[in-house]
Backbone and ligand atoms as CSV (ligand in chain L), in Angstrom:
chain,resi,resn,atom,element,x,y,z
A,1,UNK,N,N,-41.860,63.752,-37.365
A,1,UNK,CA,C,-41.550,62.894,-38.501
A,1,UNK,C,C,-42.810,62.185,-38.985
A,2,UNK,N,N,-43.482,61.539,-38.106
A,2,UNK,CA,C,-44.641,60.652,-38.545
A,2,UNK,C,C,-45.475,61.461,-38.157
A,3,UNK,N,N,-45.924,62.496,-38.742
A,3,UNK,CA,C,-46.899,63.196,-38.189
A,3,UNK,C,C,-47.693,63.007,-39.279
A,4,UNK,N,N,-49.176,63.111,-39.155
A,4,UNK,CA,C,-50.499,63.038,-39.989
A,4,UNK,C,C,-51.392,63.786,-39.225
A,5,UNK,N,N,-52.026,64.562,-40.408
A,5,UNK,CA,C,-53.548,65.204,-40.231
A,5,UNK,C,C,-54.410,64.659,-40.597
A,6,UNK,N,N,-55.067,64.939,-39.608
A,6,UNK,CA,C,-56.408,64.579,-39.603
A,6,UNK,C,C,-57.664,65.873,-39.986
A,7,UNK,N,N,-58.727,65.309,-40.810
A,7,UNK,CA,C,-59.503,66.362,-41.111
A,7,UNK,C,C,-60.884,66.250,-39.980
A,8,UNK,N,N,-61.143,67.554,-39.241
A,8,UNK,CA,C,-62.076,67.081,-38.006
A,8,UNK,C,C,-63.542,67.289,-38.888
A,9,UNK,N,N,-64.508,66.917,-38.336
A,9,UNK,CA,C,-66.135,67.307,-39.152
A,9,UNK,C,C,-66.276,68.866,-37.938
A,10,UNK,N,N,-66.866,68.782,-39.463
A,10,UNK,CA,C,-67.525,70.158,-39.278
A,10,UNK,C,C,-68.260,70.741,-37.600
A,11,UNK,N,N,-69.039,69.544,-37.702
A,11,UNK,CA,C,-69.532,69.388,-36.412
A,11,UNK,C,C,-68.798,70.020,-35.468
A,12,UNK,N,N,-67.827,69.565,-35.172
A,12,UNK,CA,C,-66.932,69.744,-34.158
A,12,UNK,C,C,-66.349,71.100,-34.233
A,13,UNK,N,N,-65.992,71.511,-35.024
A,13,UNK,CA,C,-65.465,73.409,-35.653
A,13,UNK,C,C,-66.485,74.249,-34.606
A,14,UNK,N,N,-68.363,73.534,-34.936
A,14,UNK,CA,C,-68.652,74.665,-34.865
A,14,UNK,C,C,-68.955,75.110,-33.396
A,15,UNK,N,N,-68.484,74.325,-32.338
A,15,UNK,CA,C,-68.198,74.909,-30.986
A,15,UNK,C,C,-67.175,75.592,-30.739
A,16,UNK,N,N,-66.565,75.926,-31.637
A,16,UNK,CA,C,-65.599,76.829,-31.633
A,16,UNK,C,C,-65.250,78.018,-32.920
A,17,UNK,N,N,-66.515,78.255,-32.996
A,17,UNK,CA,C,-66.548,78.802,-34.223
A,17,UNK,C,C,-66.629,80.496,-34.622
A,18,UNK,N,N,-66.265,80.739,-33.248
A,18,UNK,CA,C,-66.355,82.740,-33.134
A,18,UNK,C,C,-65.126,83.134,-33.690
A,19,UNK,N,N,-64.404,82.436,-33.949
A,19,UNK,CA,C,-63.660,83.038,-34.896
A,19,UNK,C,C,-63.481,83.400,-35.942
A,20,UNK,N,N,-62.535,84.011,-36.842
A,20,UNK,CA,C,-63.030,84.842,-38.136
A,20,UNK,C,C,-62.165,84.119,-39.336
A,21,UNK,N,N,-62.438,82.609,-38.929
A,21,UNK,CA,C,-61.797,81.796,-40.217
A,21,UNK,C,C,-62.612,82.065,-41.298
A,22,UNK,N,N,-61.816,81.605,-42.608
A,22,UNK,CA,C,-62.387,81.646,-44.015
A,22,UNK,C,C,-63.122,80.051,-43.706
A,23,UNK,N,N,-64.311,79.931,-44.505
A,23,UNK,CA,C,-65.032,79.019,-44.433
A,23,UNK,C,C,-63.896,77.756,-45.503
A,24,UNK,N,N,-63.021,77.780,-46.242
A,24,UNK,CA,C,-62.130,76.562,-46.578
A,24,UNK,C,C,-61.228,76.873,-45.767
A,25,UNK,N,N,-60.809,77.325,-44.723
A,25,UNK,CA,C,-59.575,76.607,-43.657
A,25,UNK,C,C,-60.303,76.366,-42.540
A,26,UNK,N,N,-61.884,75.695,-42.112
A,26,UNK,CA,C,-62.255,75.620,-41.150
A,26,UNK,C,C,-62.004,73.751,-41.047
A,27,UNK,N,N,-61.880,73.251,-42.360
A,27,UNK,CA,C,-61.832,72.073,-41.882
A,27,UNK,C,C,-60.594,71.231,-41.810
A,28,UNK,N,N,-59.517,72.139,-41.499
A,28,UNK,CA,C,-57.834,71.876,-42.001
A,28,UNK,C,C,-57.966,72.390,-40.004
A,29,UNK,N,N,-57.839,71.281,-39.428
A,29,UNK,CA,C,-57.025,70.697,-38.030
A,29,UNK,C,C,-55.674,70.381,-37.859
A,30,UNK,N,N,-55.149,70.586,-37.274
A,30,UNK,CA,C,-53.737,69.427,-37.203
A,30,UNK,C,C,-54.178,68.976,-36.170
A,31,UNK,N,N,-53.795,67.425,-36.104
A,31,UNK,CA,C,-53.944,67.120,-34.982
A,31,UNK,C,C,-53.101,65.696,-34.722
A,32,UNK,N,N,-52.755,65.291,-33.633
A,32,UNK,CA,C,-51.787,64.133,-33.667
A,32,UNK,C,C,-52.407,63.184,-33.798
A,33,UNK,N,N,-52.603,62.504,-35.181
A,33,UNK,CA,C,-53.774,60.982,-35.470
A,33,UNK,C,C,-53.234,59.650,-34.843
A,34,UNK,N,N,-51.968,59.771,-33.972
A,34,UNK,CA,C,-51.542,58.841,-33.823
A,34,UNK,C,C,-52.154,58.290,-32.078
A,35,UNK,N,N,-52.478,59.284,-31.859
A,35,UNK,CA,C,-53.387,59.423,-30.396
A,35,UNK,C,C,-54.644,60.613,-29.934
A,36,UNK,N,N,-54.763,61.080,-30.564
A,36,UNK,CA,C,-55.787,61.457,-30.764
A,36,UNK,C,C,-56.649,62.098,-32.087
A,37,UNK,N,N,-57.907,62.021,-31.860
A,37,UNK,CA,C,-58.597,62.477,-33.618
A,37,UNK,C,C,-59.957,62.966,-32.438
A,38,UNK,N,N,-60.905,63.781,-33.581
A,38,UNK,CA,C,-62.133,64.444,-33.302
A,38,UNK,C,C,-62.801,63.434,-32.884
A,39,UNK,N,N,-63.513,63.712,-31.753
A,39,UNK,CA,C,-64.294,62.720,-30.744
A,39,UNK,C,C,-66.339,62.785,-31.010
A,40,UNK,N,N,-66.488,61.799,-31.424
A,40,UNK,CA,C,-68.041,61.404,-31.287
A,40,UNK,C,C,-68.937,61.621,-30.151
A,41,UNK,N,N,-69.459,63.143,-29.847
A,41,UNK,CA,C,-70.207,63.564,-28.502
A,41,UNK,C,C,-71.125,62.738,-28.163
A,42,UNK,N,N,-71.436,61.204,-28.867
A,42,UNK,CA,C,-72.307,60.504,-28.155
A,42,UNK,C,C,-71.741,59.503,-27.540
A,43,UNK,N,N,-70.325,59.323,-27.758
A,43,UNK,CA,C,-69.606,58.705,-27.467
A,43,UNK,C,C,-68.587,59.257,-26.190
A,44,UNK,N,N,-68.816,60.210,-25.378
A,44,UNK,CA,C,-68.474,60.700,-24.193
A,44,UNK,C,C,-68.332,60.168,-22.984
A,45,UNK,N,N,-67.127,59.193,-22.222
A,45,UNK,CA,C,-67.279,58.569,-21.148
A,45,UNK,C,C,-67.138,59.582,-20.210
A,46,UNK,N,N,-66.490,60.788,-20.211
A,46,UNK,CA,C,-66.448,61.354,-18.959
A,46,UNK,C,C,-66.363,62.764,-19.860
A,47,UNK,N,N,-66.009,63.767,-18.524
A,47,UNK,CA,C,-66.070,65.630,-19.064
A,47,UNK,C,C,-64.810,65.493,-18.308
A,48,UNK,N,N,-63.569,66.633,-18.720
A,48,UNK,CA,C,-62.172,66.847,-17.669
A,48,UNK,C,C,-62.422,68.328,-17.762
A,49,UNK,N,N,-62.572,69.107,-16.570
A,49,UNK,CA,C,-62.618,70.280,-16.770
A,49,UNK,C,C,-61.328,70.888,-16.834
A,50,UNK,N,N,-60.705,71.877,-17.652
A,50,UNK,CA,C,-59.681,72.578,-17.724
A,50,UNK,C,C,-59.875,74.213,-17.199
A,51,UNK,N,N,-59.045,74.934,-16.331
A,51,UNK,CA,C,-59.087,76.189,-16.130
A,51,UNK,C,C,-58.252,77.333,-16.752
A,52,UNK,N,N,-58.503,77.893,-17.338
A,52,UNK,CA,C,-56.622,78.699,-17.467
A,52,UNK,C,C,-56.900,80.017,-16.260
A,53,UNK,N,N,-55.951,79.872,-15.827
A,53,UNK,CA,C,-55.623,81.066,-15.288
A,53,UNK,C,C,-54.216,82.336,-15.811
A,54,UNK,N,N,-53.872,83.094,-15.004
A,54,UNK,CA,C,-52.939,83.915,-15.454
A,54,UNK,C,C,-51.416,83.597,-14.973
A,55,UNK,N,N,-50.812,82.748,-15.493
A,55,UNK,CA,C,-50.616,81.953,-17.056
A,55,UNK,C,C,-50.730,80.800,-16.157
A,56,UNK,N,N,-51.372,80.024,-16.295
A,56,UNK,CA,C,-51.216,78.281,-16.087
A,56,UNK,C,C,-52.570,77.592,-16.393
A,57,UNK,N,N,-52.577,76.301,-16.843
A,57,UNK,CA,C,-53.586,75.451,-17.070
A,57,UNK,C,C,-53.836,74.233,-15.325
A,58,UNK,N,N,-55.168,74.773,-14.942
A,58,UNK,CA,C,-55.285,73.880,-13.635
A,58,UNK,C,C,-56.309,72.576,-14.295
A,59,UNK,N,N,-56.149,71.774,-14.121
A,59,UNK,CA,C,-54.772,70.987,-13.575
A,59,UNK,C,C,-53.861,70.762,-14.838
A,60,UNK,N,N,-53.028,70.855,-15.027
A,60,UNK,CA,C,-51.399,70.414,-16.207
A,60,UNK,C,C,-51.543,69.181,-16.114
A,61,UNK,N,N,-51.801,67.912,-15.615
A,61,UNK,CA,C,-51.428,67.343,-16.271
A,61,UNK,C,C,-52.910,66.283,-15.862
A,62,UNK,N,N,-53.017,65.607,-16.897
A,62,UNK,CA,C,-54.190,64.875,-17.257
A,62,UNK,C,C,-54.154,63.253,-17.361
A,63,UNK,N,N,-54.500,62.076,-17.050
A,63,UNK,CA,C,-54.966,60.764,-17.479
A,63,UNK,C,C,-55.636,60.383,-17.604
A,64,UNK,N,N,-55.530,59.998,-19.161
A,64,UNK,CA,C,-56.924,59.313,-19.615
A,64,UNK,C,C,-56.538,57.370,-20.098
A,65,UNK,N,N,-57.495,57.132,-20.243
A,65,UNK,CA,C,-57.258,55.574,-20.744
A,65,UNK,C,C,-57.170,55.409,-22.730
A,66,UNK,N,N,-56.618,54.829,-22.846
A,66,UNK,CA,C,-56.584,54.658,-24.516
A,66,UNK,C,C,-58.367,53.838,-25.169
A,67,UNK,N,N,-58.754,54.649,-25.965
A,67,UNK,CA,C,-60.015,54.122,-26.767
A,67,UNK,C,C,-60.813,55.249,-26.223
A,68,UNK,N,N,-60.738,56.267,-24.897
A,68,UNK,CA,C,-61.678,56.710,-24.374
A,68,UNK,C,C,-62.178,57.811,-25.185
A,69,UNK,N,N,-63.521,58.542,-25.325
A,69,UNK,CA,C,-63.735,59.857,-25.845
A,69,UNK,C,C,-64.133,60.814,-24.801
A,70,UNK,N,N,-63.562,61.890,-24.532
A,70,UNK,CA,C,-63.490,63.168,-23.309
A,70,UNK,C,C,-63.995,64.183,-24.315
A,71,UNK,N,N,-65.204,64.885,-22.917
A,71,UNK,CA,C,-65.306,65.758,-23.187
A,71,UNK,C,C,-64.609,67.260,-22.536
A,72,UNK,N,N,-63.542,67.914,-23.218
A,72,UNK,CA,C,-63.103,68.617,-22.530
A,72,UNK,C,C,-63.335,70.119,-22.392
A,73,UNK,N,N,-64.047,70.672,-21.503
A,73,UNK,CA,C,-64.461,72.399,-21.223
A,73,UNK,C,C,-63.642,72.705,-20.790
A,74,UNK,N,N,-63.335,73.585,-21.400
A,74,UNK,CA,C,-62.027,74.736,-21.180
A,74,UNK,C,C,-62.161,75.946,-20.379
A,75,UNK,N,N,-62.271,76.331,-19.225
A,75,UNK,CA,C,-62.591,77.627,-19.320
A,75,UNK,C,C,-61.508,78.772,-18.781
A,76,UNK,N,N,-61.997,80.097,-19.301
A,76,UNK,CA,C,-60.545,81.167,-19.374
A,76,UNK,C,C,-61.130,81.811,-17.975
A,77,UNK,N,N,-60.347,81.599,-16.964
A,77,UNK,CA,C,-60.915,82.288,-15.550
A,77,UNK,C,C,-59.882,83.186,-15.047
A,78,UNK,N,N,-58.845,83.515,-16.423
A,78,UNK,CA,C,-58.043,84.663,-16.239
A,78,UNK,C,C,-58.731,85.662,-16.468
A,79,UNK,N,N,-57.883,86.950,-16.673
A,79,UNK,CA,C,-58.048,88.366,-16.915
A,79,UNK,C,C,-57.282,88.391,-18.354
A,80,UNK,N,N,-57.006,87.621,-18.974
A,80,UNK,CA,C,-56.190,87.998,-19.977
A,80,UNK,C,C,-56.786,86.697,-21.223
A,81,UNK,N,N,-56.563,87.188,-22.470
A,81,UNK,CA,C,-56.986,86.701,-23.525
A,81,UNK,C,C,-56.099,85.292,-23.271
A,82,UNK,N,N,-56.488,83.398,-24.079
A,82,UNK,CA,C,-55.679,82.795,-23.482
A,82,UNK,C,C,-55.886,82.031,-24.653
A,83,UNK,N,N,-55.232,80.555,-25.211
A,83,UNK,CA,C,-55.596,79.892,-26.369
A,83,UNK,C,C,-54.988,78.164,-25.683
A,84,UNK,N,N,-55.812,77.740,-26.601
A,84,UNK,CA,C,-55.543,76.231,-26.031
A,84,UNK,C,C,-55.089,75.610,-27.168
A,85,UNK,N,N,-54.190,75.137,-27.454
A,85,UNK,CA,C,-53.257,74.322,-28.733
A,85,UNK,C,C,-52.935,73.075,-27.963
A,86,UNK,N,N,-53.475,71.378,-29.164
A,86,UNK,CA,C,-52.715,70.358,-28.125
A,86,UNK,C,C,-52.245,69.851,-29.732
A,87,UNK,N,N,-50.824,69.155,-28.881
A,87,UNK,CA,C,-50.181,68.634,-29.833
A,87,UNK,C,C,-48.568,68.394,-29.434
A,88,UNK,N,N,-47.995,67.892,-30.492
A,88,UNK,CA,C,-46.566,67.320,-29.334
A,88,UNK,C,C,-45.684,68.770,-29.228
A,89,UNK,N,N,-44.827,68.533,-28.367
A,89,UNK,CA,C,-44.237,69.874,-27.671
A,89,UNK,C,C,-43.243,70.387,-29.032
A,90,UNK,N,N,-42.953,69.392,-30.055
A,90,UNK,CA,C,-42.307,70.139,-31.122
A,90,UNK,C,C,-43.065,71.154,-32.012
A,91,UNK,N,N,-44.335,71.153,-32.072
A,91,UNK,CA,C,-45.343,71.540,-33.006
A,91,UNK,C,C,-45.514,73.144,-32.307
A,92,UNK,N,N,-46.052,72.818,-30.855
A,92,UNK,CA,C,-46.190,74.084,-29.813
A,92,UNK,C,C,-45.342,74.831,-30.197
A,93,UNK,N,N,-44.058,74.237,-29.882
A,93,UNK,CA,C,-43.298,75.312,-29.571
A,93,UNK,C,C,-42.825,76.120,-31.046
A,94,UNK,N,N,-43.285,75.755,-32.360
A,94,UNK,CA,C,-42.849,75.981,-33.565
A,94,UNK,C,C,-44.138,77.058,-33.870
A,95,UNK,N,N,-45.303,77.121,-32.943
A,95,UNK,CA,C,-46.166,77.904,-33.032
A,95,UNK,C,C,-46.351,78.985,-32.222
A,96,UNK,N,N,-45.628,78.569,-30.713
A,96,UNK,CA,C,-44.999,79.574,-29.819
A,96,UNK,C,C,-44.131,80.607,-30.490
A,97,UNK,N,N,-42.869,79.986,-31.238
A,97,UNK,CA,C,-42.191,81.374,-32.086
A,97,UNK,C,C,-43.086,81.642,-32.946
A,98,UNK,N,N,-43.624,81.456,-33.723
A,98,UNK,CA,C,-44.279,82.335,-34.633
A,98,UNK,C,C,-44.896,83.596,-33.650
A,99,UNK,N,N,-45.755,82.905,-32.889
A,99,UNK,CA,C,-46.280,84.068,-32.158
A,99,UNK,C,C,-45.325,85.178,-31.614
A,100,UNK,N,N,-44.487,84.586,-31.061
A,100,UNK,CA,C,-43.505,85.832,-30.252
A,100,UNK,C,C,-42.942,86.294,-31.653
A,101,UNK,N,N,-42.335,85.983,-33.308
A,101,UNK,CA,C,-41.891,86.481,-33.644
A,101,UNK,C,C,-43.012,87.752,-34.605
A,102,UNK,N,N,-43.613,87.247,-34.554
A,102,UNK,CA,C,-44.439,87.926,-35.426
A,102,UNK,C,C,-45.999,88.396,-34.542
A,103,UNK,N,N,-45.826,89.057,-33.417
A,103,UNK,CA,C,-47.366,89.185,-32.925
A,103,UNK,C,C,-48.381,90.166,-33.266
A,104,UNK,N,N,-48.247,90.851,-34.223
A,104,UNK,CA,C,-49.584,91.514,-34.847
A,104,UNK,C,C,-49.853,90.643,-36.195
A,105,UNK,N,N,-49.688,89.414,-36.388
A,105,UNK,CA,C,-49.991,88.681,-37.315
A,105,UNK,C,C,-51.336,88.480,-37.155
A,106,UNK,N,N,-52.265,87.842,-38.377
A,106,UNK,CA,C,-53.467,86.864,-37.864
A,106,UNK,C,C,-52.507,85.313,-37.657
A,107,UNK,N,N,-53.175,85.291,-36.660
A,107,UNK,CA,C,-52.991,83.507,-36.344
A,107,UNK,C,C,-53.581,83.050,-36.310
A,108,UNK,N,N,-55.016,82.905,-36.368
A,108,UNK,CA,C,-56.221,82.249,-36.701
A,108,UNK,C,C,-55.840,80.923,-37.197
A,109,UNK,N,N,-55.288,81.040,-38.515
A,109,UNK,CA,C,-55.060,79.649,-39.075
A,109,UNK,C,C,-54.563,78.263,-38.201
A,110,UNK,N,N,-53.950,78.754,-37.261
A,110,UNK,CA,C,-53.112,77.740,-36.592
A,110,UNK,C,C,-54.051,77.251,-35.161
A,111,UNK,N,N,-54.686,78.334,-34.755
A,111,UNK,CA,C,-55.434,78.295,-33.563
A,111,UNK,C,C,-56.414,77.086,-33.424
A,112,UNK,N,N,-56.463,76.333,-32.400
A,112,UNK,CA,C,-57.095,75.485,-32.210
A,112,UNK,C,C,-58.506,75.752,-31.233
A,113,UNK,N,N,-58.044,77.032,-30.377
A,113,UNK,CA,C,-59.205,77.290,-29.758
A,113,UNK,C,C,-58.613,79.078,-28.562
A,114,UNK,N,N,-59.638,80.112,-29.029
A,114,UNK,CA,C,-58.769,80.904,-28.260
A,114,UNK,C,C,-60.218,81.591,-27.629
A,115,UNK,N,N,-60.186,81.706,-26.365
A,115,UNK,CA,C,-60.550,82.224,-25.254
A,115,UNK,C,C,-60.415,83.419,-24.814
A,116,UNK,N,N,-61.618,84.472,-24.628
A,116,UNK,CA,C,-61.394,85.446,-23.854
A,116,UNK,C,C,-61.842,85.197,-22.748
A,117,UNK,N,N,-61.009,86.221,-21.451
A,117,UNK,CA,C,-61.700,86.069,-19.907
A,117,UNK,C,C,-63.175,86.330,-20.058
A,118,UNK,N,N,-62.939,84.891,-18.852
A,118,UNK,CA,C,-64.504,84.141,-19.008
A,118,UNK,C,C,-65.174,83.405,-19.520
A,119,UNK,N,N,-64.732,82.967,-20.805
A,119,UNK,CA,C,-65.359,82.241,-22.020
A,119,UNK,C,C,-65.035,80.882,-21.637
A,120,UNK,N,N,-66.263,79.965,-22.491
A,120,UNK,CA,C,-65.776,78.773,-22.075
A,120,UNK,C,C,-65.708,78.094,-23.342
A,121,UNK,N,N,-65.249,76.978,-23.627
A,121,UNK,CA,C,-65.088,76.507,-24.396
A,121,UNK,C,C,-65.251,74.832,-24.527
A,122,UNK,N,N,-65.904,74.047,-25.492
A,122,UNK,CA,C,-65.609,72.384,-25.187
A,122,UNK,C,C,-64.928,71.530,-26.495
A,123,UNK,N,N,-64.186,70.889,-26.423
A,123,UNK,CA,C,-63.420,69.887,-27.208
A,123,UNK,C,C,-64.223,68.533,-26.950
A,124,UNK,N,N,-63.777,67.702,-27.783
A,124,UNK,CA,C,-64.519,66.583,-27.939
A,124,UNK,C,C,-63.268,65.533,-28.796
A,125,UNK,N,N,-62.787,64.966,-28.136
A,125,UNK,CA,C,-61.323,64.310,-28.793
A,125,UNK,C,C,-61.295,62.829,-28.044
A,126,UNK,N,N,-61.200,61.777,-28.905
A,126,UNK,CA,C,-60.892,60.543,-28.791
A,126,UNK,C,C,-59.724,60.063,-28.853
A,127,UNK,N,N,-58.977,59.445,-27.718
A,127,UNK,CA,C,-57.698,59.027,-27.898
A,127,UNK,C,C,-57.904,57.541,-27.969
A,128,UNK,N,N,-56.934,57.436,-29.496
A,128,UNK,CA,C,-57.252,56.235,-29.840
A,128,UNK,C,C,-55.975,55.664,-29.677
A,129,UNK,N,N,-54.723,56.422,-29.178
A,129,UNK,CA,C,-53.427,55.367,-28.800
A,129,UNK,C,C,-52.989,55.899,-27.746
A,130,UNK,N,N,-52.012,54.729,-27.110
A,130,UNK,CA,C,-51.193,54.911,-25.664
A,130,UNK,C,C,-50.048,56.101,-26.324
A,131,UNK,N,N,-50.296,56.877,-25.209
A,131,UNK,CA,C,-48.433,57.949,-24.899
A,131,UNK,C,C,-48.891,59.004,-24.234
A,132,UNK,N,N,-48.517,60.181,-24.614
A,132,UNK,CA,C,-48.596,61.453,-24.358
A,132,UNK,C,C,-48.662,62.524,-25.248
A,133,UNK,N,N,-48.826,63.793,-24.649
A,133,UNK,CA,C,-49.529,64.384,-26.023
A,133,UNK,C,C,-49.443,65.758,-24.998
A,134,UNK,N,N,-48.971,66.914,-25.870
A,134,UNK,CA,C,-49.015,68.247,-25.036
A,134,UNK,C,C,-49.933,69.153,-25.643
A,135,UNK,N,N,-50.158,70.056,-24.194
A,135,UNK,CA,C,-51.032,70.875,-24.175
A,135,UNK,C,C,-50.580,72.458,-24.108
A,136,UNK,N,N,-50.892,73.475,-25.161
A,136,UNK,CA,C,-50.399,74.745,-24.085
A,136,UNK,C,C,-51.092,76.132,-24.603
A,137,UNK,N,N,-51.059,77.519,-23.728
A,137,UNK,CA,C,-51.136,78.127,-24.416
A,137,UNK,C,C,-49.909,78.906,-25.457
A,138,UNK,N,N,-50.092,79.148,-26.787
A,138,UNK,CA,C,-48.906,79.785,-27.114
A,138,UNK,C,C,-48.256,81.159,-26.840
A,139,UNK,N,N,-49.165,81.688,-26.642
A,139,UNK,CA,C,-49.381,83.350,-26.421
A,139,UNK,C,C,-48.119,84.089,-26.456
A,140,UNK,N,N,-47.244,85.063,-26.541
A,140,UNK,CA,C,-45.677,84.945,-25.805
A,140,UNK,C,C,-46.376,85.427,-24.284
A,141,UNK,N,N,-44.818,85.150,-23.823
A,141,UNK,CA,C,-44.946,85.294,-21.900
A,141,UNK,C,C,-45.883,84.218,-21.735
A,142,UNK,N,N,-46.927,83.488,-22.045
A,142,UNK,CA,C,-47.804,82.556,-21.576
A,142,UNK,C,C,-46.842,81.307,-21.415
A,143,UNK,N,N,-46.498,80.780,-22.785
A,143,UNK,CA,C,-46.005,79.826,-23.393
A,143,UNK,C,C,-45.061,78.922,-22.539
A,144,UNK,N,N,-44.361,79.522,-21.562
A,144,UNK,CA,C,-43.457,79.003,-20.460
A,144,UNK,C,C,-43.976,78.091,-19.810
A,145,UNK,N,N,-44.978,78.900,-19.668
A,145,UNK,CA,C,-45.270,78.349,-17.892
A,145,UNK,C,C,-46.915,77.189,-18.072
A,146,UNK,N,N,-47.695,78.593,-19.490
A,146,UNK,CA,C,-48.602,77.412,-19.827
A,146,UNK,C,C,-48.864,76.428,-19.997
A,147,UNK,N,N,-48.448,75.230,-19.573
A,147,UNK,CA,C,-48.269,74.033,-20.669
A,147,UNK,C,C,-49.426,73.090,-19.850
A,148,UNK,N,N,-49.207,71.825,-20.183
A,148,UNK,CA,C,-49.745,70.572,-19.650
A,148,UNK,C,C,-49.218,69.591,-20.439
A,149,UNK,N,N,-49.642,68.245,-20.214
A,149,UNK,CA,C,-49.760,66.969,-20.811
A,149,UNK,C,C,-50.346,66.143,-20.445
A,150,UNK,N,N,-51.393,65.227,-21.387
A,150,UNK,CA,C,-52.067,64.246,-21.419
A,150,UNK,C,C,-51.198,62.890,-21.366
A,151,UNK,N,N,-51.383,62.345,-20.453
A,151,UNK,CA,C,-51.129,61.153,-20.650
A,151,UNK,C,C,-52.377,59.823,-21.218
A,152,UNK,N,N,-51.580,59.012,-21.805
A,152,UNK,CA,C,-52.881,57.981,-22.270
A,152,UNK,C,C,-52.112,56.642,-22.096
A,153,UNK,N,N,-53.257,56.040,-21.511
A,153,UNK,CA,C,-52.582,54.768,-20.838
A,153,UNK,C,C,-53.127,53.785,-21.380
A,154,UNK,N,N,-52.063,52.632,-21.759
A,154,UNK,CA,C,-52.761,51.608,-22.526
A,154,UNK,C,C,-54.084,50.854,-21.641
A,155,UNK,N,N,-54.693,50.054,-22.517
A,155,UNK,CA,C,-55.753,49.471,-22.215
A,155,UNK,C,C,-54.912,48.358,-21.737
L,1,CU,CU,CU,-52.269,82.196,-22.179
């Protein structure tokens, strides 16, 4: 319902930028502005490393403090192609069916960050309010079991 986008800088795209977006949908994010927005890399209190494996995110579930900026490396230490989408579990999962219904689509547009085995990847995201906030891959068959959640704890 109260959802808002946020537009991330450029900056930030271009660590994730092997993908084969059109240069006007690179700066169209969704992202939940209500707790988190694109994070200032000089502004980095800590790194959370993320793993995916075949299918799960080590560790699922995460705490951070509210105001903090994380830097988060992702890396795919599966055997299988993997994608990292955060956002509340209604959004996921509305991007989860697309995928299962339609999987020779491009999905690019929606992708927030996708990983082949081995690859690593870093986010840079400031949570600027208390709650929670999900994590997953969408993939089909992933999507179950993939998940996580951030928690953010008030100051
Ligand atoms: Cu996956």
């Amino acid at each position: 319902m109260n959802r808002f986008f946020v537009i991330i800088p450029l900056v930030t795209l271009a660590l994730f930028s092997t993908n084969s977006y059109s240069s006007t949908n690179q700066s169209n994010r969704e992202v939940d502005a209500d707790i988190i927005r694109s994070g200032d890399p000089s502004e980095v209190s800590h790194t959370i490393k993320l793993t995916q494996v075949d299918n799960m995110f080590l560790p699922s579930e995460i705490t951070v403090n509210e105001g903090e900026t994380v830097r988060f490396v992702i890396k795919n230490g599966g055997n299988r192609k993997h994608e990292m989408l955060i956002g509340s579990m209604a959004e996921l999962k509305k991007i989860a069916n697309m995928r299962r219904m339609f999987p020779e689509k491009d999905h690019s547009e929606a992708h927030l960050m996708q990983l082949e085995p081995g690859e690593q990847k870093e986010l840079i995201l400031q949570f600027i309010g208390a709650g929670t906030i999900d994590f997953a891959c969408p993939l089909p068959g992933h999507f179950k079991k993939m998940r996580g959640k951030i928690t953010v704890e008030k100051k």
